[in-house]
Every structure is written in structure tokens, then in C-alpha cells.
C-alpha positions in Angstrom: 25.9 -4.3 1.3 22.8 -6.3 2.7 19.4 -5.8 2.1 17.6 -4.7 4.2 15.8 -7.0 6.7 11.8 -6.9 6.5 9.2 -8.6 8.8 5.8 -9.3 7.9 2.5 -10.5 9.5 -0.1 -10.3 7.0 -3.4 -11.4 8.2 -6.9 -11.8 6.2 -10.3 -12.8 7.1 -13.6 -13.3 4.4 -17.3 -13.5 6.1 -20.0 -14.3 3.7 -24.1 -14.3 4.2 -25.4 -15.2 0.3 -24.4 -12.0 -1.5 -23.0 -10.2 1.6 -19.5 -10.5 2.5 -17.5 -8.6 4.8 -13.7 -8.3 4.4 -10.8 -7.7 7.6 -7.4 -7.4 6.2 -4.3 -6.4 8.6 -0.6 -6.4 7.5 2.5 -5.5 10.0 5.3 -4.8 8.2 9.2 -3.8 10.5 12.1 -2.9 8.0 15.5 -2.3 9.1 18.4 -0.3 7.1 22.0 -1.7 7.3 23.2 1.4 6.0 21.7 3.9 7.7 20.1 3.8 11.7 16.4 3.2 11.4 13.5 1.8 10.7 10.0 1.5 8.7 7.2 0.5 11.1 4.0 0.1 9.4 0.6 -1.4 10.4 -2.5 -1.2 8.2 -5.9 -2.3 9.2 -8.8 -2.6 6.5 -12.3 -3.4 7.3 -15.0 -3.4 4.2 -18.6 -4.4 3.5 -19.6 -5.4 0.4 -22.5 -7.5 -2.1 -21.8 -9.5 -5.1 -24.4 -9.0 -8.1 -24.8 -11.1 -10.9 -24.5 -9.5 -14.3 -26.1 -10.6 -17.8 -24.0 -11.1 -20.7 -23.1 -8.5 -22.7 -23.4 -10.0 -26.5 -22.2 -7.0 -28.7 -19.1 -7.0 -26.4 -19.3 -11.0 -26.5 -19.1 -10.7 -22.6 -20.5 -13.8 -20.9 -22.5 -13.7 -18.0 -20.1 -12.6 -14.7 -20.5 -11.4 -11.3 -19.7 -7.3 -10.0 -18.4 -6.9 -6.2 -19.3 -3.7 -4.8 -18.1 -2.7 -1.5 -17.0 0.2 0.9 -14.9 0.7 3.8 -12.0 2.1 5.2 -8.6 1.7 5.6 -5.8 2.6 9.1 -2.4 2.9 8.5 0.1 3.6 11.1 3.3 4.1 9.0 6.4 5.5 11.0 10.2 5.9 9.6 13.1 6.9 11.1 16.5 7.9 9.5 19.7 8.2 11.3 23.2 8.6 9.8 26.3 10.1 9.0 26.1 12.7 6.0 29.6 10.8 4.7 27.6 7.6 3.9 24.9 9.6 1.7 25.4 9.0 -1.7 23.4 11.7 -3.7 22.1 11.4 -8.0 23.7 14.5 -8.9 27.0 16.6 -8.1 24.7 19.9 -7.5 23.0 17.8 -4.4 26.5 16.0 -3.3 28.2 19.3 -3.0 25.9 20.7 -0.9 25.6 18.0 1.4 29.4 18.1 1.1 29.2 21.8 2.0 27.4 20.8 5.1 29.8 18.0 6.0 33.0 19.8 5.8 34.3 18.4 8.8 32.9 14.9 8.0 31.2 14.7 11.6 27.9 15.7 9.9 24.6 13.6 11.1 21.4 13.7 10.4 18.1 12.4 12.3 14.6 12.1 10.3 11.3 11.4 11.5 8.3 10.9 9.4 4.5 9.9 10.2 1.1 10.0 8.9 -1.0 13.2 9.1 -4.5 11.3 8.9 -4.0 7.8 9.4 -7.7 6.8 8.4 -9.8 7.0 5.0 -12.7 6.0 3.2 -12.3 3.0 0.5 -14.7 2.7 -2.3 -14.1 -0.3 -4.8 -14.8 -2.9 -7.5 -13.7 -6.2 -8.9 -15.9 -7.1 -12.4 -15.4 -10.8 -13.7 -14.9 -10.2 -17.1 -14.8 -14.0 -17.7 -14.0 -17.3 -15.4 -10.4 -16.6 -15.4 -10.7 -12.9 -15.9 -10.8 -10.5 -13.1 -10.4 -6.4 -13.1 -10.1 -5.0 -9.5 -10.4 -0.9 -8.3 -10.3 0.9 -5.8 -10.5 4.5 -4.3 -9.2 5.9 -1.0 -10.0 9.3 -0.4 -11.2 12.1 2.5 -7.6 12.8 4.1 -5.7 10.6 2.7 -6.2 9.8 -1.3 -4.9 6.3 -3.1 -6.1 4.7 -6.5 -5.2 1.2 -7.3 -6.5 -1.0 -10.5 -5.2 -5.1 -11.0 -5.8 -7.2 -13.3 -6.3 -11.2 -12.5 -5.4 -13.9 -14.4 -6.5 -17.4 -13.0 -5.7 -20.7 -14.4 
């Protein structure tokens, strides 16, 4: 088998005024299956505003002096997948699920079509990146109103 073959256009811009930034990110991503017919089509689109504070140092937590990014925004996505196949290439994790599809496939002409897309493609992003030291970063952010999402990173730079 091959792997499946991906496309991507990421694209980022930064806009900063002293303390004020403004962040566009956009990624396209196309995925193709070899083993089944279909496709992963997804674009995102995430515009935020932000300001960068500088914070004092922390001495009982022997923090130095860092900087806090606050900003808010909102994130698009646009994610569609379809699934085409033959029920005789499906390989299911237990015997209980392979017999039924099995059961369904007993003339081995069984097919299946599957088509998936997002509900509410927008929400509302709130997040954070603290510079715990110069090398040190933590990163968070919520994505909530329709469509919920957490992420937290850590950042390590040399």
C-alpha cells in the first residue's frame, strides 16, 4: 500500500503597531486515499487581534521578567470528506464488526458512499502565549460558540 498523497498551501501573515499585532493564518490541505475512493478537502482561515504586555519578574517563583500575548479572533474551516468503496476492502478491529459488515457483503458486491461536512464552520478563538523565560514559551488557546477546540504547546527555542 501507499500512503496517502497530501497537498498543502499553508500561508501566514504577522502585522505589528508597538504592542498591537494582528495575525492572518490560512492553510489548504487535499488528501487522497489509494485504498479507498475519496478525498479530505480542508481550508481553514484564521484572523486574530491581539497586544503584547510586558510582565515583572516573579521572584518567589524565580521567574524573570517576560512578555504575555493576549488576543481574540476567530477561526473558518471548510472541512469536506468523501468515502467510496467496496465493503470487501474494509478491514475492521474486531470479529463482532467484521461479521456484520460480512453479513452485509454476502454477495461481495457491497459498496458504500460517505459524505461528511462541518455543521458551523466558524468560531470564536480566545488565547495566550506567556514567555516564561527567553527560550521558554507556553501557548493556549480556546475555540468555542459552535464549534469547541482547546489546544496548549510548549516552546523550546535555542
Amino acid at each position: 500500500r501507499r500512503p496517502p498523497r497530501s497537498t498543502l498551501f499553508p500561508y501566514t501573515t504577522l502585522f505589528r503597531s508597538g504592542n498591537w499585532f494582528t495575525v492572518l493564518d490560512a492553510n489548504y490541505t487535499q488528501t487522497r486515499f489509494d485504498i479507498l475512493d475519496g478525498s479530505i478537502d480542508a481550508l481553514t482561515f484564521s484572523p486574530r487581534v491581539g497586544y503584547r504586555f510586558s510582565t515583572p519578574s516573579v521572584d518567589a517563583l524565580h521567574l524573570p521578567a517576560g512578555k504575555l500575548n493576549l488576543w481574540v479572533g476567530s477561526m473558518y474551516q471548510d472541512v469536506q470528506q468523501e468515502f467510496k468503496g467496496s465493503l470487501s476492502d474494509l478491514s475492521m478491529p474486531s470479529p463482532m464488526l467484521q461479521n456484520m459488515v460480512n453479513l452485509a457483503n454476502q454477495d461481495n458486491n457491497g459498496r458504500f458512499d460517505v459524505k461528511q461536512h462541518l455543521q458551523s464552520p466558524w468560531n470564536v478563538l480566545v488565547g495566550a502565549q506567556y514567555e516564561l523565560t527567553q527560550n521558554f514559551n507556553i501557548t493556549t488557546e480556546f475555540g468555542f460558540a459552535e464549534r469547541n477546540s482547546f489546544f496548549i504547546a510548549g516552546e523550546y527555542r535555542f
